[in-house]
N, C-alpha and C positions, 0 to 999 in steps of 0.2 A: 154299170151294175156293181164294180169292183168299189166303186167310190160312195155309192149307196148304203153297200154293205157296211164297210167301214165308218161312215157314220153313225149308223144305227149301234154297228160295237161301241163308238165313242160314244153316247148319250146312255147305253147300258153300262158303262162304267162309273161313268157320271152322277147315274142311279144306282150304282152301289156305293159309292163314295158316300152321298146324301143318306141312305140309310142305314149301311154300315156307321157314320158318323154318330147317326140316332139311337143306333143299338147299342152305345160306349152311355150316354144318357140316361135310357131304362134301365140296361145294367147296372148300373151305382144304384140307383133311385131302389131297388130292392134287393141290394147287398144283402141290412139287415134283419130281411124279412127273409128270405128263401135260403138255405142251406146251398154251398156250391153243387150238389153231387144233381138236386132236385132243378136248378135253373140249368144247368146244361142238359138233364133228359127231358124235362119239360118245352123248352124251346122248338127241341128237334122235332117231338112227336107229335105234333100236329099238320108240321109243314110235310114231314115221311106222310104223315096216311091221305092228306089233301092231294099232294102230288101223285101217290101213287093211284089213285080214283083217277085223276085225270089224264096221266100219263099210260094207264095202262093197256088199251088200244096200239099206241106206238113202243112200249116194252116189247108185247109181243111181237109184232113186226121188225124190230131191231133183236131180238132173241139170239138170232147165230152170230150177230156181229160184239154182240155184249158175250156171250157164253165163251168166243172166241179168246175172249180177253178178260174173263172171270177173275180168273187168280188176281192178276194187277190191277185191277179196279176194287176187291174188298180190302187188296192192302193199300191203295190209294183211300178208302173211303176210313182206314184206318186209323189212318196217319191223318192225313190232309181233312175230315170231319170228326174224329171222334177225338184221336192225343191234339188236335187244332182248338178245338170249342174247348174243349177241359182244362188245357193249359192257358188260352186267350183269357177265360173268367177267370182262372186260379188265379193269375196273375194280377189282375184288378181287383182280387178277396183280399191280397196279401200284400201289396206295394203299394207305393205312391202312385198316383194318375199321374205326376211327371214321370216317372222312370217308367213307367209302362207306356205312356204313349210314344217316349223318346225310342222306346225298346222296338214297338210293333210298325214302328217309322223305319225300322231297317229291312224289311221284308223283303221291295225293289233291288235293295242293294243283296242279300242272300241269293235273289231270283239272278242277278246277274254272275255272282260266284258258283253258284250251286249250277246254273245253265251251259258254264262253260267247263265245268265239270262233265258236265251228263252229255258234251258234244252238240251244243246248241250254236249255230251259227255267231259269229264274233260279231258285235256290236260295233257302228260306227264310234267315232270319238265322239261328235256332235250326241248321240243318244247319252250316252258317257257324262258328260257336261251337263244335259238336261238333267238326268237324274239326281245329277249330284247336286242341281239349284234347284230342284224342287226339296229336293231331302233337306236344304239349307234354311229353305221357307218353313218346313213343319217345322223344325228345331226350334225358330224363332216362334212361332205360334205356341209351339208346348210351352216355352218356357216363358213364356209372357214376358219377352225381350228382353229377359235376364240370364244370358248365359251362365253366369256364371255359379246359377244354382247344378250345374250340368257335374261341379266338382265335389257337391254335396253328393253323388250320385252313390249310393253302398249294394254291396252284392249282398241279395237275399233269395231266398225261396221263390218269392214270387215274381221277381228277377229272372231269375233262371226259369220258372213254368213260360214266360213272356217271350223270353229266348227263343225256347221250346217252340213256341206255335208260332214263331215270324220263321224258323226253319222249317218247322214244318207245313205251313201254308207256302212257302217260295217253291219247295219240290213239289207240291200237288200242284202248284197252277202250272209248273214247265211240263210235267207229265200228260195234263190235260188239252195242251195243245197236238199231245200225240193222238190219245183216242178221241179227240171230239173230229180225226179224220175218219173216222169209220162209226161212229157212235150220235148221235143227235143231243144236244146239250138237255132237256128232260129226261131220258131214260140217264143219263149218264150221271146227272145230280140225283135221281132215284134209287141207283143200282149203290150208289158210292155212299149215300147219304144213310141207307141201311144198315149198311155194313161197319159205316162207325155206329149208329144208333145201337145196333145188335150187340156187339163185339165189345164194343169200350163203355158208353153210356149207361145202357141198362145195369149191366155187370155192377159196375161204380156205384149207382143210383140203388139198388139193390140191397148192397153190403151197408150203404149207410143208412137205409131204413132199419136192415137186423143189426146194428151197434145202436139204435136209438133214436139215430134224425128221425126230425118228421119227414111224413110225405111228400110235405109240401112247402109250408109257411110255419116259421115259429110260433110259440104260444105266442096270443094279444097282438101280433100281426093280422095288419089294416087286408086281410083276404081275398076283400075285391079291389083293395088296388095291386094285388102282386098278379090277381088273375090277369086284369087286363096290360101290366105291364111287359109279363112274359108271353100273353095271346099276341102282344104288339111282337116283342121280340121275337116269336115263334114265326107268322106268317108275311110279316113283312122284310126286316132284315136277314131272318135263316133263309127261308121261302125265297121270295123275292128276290134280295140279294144275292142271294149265291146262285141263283137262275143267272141274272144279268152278268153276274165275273166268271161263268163258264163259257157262255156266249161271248163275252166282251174277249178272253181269252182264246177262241177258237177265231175271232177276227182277227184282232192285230197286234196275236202273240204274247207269250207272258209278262217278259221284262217290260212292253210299250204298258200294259195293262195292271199288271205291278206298277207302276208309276204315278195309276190314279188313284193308289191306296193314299196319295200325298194328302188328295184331299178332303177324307173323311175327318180330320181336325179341324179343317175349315169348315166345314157343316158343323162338328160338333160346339165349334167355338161361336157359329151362327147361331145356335137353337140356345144355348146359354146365353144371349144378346136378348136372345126374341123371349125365354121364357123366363128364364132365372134374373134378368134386370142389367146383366153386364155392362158395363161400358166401352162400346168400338175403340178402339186403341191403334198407336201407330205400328206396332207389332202384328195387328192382324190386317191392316193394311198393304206392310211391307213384304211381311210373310206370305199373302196373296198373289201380289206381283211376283214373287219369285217363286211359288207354284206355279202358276199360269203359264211364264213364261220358259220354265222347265219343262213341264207338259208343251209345251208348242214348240220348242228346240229340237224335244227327242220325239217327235210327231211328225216333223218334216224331215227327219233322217233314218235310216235305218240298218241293217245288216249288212256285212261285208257282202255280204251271197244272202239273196233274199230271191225266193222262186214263189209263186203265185201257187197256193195248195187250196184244194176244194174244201169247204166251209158248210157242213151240214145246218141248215135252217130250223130254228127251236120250233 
């Protein structure tokens, strides 16, 4: 049963890698169409009102175990969805797509700083090694097996918002392996996904419609393609995705689940193959192999002290 489970986290990982990968894609594609304040609240609010129509049967029924844990769950949905999504797109409005992806490649490694911070079980060495040659493989894939564009690398704005939401997504996923022990992963992406929507989003999204942004899309922006590009981004990688990295984290823990954020550049650098013409390269080759094989290092090892805890079912 224990090894079932854990697969099912590994393939929901898997599938957020693949779609989170996809949502770095749509994002650029209407940069210059939608205003940042409007693609971060539009994303969210479609997957908030779907999930909560369908989760709300089990809201209620988890009611005492979520009220229980109110306060830390709207400052988790805070932090970890509303300053996460705001800072993740700022970051991609305002820097290079090398320095951002190089940036939001460090997340794993936060998730292991920040874990052993917060008193999170100490990591074998073997997980240790893994992460550090999967981290080694994105590196090579961002930078299209030119390090040494790594020294061109300058602090800016969009730098630092990038920073911002690889710290801030590394505490929300260790957090999440605390309440996804007493909380079911739907009501718990529900409860938390509000609270940034409510709290940070809308607020945001708000003030730049009364300074002037549009609502939505710039003048002479292509309107149904930005619809369907953020209904994509809204329901499958918000939605979807972040279902499967709450699950995939209530499995087999942050840092091992942190680890599959490796290879959402390998999806992304796929669908650039498949759609935009790219050419397969020995850097996306090599950088594969040593994803894979970082993911399967730090897969077959684990914590110093590692106890078998109950795993609510989505």
């Amino acid at each position: 049963m224990k090894t079932d489970q854990t697969s099912r986290g590994t393939l929901a990982l898997i599938a957020t890698a693949a779609l989170w990968g996809s949502n770095h894609v749509a994002g650029r594609s209407v940069r210059e169409m939608v205003p940042l304040p409007a693609l971060v609240f539009w994303r969210w609010v479609p997957a908030a009102i779907i999930l909560t129509i369908i989760v709300w049967p089990a809201l209620r029924q988890g009611w005492p175990a979520i009220r229980a844990q109110l306060g830390g769950l709207i400052v988790g949905g805070v932090i970890g969805v509303g300053l996460f999504s705001y800072c993740l797109l700022g970051g991609a409005y305002q820097s290079l797509a090398i320095e951002v992806g190089f940036i939001n490649a460090t997340t794993p490694v936060w998730v292991l700083v920040l874990g052993r911070w917060m008193g999170a079980a100490p990591l074998s060495a073997m997980t240790k090694w893994g992460v550090a040659l999967a981290f080694a493989g994105t590196v090579l894939i961002i930078t299209k097996g030119r390090l040494e564009t790594l020294t061109q690398f300058q602090l800016s704005l969009g730098n630092l918002w990038s920073l911002i939401a690889a710290i801030a997504f590394a505490w929300f996923s260790i957090r999440i392996r605390d309440w996804s022990r007493t909380i079911a992963s739907l009501p718990l992406m529900v409860v938390t996904g509000w609270a940034g929507l409510l709290i940070v989003m809308t607020p945001a999204y708000l003030i730049s419609v009364a300074l002037g942004e549009p609502w939505f899309v710039w003048n002479n922006a292509n309107l149904g393609f930005a619809l369907a590009a953020v209904g994509y981004m809204g329901i499958l990688p918000t939605m979807l995705g972040n279902l499967f990295y709450l699950y995939g984290v209530a499995v087999v823990g942050a840092a091992r689940a942190a680890a599959f954020l490796y290879l959402s550049p390998l999806f992304s650098a796929g669908l650039s193959i498949l759609w935009l013409g790219e050419q397969l390269a020995w850097y996306h080759l090599a950088g594969i192999a040593a994803i894979f094989a970082g993911l399967l290092i730090s897969g077959k090892s684990g914590p110093a002290r590692l106890r078998p805890e109950p795993v609510q079912e989505i």
